[in-house]
C-alpha positions in Angstrom: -21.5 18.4 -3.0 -18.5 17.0 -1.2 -14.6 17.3 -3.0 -14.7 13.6 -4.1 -18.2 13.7 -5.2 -17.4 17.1 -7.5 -14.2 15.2 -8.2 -15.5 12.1 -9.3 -19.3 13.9 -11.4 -16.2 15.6 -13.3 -13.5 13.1 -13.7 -15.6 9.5 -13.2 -12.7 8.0 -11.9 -12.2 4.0 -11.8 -13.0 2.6 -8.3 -15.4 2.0 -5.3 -16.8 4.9 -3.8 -14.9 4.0 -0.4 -11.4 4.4 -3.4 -12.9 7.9 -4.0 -13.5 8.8 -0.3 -9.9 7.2 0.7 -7.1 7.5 -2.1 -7.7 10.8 -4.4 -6.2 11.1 -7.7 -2.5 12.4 -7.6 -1.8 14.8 -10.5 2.2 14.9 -10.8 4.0 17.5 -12.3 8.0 17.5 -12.9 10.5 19.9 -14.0 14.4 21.5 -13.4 14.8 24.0 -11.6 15.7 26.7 -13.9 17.2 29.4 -11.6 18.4 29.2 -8.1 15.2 30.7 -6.1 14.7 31.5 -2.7 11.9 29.2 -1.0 9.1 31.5 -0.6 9.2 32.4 -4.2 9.9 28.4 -5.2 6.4 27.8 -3.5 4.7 30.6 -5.2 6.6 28.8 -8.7 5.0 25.4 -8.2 1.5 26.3 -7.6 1.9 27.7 -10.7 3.7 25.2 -12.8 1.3 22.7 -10.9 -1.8 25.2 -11.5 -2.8 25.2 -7.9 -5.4 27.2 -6.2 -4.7 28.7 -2.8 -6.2 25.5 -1.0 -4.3 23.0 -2.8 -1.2 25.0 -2.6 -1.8 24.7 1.3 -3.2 20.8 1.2 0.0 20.1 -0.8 2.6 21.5 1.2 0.5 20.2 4.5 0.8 16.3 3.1 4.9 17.1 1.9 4.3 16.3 -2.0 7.4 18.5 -2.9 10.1 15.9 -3.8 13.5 17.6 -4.7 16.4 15.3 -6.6 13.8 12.0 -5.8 13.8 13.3 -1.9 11.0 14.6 0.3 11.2 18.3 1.6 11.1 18.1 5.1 8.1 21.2 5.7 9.6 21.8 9.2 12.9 23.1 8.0 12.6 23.5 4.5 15.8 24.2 2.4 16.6 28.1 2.1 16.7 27.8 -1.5 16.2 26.0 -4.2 19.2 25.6 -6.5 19.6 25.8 -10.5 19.0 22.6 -12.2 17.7 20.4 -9.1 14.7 17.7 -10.8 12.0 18.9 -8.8 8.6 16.8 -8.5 4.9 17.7 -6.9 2.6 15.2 -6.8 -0.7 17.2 -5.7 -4.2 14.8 -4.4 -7.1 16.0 -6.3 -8.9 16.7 -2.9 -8.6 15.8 0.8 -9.1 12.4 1.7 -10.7 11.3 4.7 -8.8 10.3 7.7 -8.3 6.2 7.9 -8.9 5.6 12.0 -6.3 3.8 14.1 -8.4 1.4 16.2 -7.2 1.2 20.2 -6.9 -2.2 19.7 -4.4 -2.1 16.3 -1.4 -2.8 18.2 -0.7 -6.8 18.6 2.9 -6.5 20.5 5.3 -4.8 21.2 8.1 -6.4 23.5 11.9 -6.8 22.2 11.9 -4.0 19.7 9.4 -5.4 17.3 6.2 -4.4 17.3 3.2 -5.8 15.2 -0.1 -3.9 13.8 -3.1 -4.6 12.8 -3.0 -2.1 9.4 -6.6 -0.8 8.6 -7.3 -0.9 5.2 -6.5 2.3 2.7 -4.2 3.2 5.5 -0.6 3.2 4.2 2.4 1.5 5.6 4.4 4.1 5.1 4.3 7.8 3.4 3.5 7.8 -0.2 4.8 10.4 -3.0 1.5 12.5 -2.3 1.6 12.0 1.4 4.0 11.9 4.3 1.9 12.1 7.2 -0.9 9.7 6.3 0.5 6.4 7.3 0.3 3.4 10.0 4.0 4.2 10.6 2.9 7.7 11.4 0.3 7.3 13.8 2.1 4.3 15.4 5.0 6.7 15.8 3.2 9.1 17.7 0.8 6.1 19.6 4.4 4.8 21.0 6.3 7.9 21.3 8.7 6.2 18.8 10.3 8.7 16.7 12.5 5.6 14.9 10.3 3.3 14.4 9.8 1.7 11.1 8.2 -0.6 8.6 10.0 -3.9 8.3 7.6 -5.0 5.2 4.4 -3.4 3.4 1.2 -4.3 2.5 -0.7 -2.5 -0.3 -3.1 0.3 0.8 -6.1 -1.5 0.4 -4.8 -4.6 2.7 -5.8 -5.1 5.8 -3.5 -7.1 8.7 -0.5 -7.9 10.5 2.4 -5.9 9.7 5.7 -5.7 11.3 8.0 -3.0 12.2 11.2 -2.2 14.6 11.9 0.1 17.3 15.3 0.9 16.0 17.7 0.1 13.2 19.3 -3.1 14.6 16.1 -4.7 15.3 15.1 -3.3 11.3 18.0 -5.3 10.1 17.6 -8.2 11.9 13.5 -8.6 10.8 14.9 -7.7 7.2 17.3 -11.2 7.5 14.4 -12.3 8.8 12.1 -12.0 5.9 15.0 -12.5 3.2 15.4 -15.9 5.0 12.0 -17.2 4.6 12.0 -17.4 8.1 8.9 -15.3 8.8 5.6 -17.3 7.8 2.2 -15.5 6.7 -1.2 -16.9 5.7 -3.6 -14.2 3.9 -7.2 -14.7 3.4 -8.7 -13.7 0.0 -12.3 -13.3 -1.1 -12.2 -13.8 -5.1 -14.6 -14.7 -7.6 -15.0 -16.4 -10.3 -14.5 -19.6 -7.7 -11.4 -21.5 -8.7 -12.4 -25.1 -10.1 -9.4 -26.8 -7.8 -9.7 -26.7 -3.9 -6.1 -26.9 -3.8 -3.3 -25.2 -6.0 0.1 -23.8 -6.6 1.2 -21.1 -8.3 5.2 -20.5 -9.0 6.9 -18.4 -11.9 9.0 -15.5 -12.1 7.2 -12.1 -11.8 8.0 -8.9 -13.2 6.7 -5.7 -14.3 3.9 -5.7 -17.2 5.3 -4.7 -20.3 1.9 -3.3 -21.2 0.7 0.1 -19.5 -0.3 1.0 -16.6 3.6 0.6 -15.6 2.8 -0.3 -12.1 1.1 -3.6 -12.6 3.0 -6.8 -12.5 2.8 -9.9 -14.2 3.7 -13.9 -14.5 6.0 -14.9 -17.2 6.8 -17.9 -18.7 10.5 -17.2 -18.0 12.7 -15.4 -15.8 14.7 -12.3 -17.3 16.5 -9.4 -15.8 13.8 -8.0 -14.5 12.0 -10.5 -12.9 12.5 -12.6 -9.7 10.6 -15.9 -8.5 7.5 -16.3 -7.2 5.5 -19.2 -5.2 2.5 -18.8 -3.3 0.2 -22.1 -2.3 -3.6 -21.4 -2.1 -6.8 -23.5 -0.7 -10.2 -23.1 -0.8 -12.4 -22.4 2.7 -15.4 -22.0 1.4 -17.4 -21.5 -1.4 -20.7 -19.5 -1.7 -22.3 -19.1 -5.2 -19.8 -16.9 -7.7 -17.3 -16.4 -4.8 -15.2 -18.5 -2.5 -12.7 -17.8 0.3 -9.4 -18.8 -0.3 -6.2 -19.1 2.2 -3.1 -18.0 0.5 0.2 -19.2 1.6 3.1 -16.8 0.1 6.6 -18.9 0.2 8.0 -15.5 -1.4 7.2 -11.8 -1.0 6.6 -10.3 -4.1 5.1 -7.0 -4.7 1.5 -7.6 -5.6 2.5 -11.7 -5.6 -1.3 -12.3 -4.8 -2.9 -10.5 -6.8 -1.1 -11.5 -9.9 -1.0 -15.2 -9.2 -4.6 -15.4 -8.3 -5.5 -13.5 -11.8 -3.1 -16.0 -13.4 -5.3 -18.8 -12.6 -8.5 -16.7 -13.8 -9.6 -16.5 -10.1 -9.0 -12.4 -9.1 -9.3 -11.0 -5.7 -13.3 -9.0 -5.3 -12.5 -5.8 -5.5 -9.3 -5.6 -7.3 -10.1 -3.4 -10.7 -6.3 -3.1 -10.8 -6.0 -7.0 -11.7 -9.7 -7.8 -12.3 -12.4 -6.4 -13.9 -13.6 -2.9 -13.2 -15.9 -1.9 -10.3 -19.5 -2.3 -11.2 -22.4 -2.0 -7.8 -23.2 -5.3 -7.1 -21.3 -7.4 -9.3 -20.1 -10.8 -7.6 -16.3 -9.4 -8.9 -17.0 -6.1 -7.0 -16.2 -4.9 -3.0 -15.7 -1.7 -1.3 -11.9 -2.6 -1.6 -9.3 -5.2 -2.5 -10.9 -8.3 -0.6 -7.7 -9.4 0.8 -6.1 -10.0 4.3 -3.1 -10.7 5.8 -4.4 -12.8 8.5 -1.7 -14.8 10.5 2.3 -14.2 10.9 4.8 -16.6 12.6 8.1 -16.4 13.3 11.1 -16.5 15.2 12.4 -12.9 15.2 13.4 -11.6 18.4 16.7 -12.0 20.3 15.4 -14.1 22.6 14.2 -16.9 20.9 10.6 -15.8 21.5 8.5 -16.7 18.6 5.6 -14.8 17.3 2.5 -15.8 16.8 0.0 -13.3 16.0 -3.3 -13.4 14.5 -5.8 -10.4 13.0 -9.3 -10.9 12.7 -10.5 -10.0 9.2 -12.2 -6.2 9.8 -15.8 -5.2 9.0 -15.4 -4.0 5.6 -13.5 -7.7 4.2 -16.9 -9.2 2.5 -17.9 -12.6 4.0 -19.1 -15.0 2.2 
């Protein structure tokens, strides 16, 4: 029996089986530093604060899930010590998760300091608490030989498409105008079921965290407040096939999880999505390997010489078709 399937006979946790093979459970543990200790005996401390075993002691300091004062430890020259009262965090993955592939083909362009990707699914933008060497900024770093490069926006893991990043820190700035100007246009494909009743609809509200646990979901609200900022996304049926239709969404803002909410709003949610739908349940019409959405085209006018983009990913083998 493999990690995930002991893992998951034990724990049953929510999700696909490719969710269980992809994106382990993160166990986070948190504390202050009581005593300035030297390194080697602050790593023995936190396997045992974080009741570790020898392996994932090892699988934890290989991924960089020691966070010190809301920082990273960087593993290759970690700090001599670790000093009285410092907020120390581990956030330990249940198991190993298998490698996400970078096709040959993932790279769209790269000319003027931009470069655009075709992002795998379960393949993170960038490093997550659990994980700072799992991620499409990672292996594009060392594809290119780009130490600086960088993520100019995210999708969530479970996305698949285009997703742009910079070479260097003035090129990062100017995609971020960029994108805070509207001036970078994306269409996303979403496979969702129920089928929406209207082929054609918008959605608009202020979005903002969900006052109801878990913490990291997000909702529409009826009106904007401190915490929330507006939303708009235009959607239209492709096609339709039984209890399931594709859908092309058209974000006017860039929201975190904008999709997702707004297609739950309207009673439609993505396949998939047991985070904003219902749970997963083998071969329900609601149920995928993953979050059955994809960012499919991006256009814009971002680089210095007036060149515009306009890139296009085909939907991977593991988006559902209908």
């Amino acid at each position: 029996m493999s990690d995930a399937d002991e893992y998951a006979h034990r724990f049953r946790p929510v999700g696909s089986p490719a969710a269980r093979r992809f994106d382990p459970p993160v166990r986070a543990t948190r504390w202050l530093a009581p005593a300035t200790t030297a390194w080697d005996a602050f790593v023995v401390e936190v396997g045992e604060r974080a009741g570790l075993d020898a392996p994932g002691l090892a699988r934890l300091l290989a991924h960089g899930g020691i966070w010190l004062d809301a920082h990273p430890v960087e593993l290759a020259q970690p700090p001599g010590e670790v000093r009285e009262g410092v907020h120390v965090a581990v956030y330990a993955l249940a198991y190993e998760p298998e490698p996400v592939p970078l096709p040959d083909d993932a790279v769209l362009y790269d000319a003027d300091g931009i470069v655009a990707a075709n992002k795998p699914a379960w393949l993170p933008v960038q490093g997550t608490r659990a994980s700072q060497r799992l991620s499409l900024e990672v292996a594009l770093r060392e594809r290119l030989g780009c130490p600086e490069l960088r993520a100019a926006h995210r999708l969530d893991r479970q996305t698949s498409g285009v997703v742009l990043f910079a070479r260097d820190g003035e090129h990062a700035g100017f995609l971020g105008r960029a994108l805070q100007e509207q001036r970078v246009h994306r269409s996303y494909l979403a496979l969702v079921s129920p089928a929406p009743r209207a082929d054609e609809w918008t959605v608009t509200g202020p979005i903002g965290p969900a006052r109801t646990p878990p913490r990291f979901r997000f909702e529409l609200r009826d009106r904007a407040s401190g915490d929330t900022r507006p939303s708009e996304t235009h959607f239209r049926v492709l096609k339709r096939v039984g209890e399931r239709a594709l859908v092309e969404c058209l974000p006017k803002t860039g929201r975190t999880h904008q999709l997702r909410v707004h297609l739950r709003h309207g009673g439609t949610p993505i396949c998939g999505d047991d985070l904003y739908g219902p749970p997963y349940r083998e071969g329900a019409a609601t149920s995928a390997s993953r979050v059955q959405l994809h960012a499919y085209t991006l256009r814009a006018r971002v680089t210095k010489r007036g060149r515009e983009l306009d890139l296009r990913a085909e939907p991977p083998a593991d988006f559902e078709s209908v």
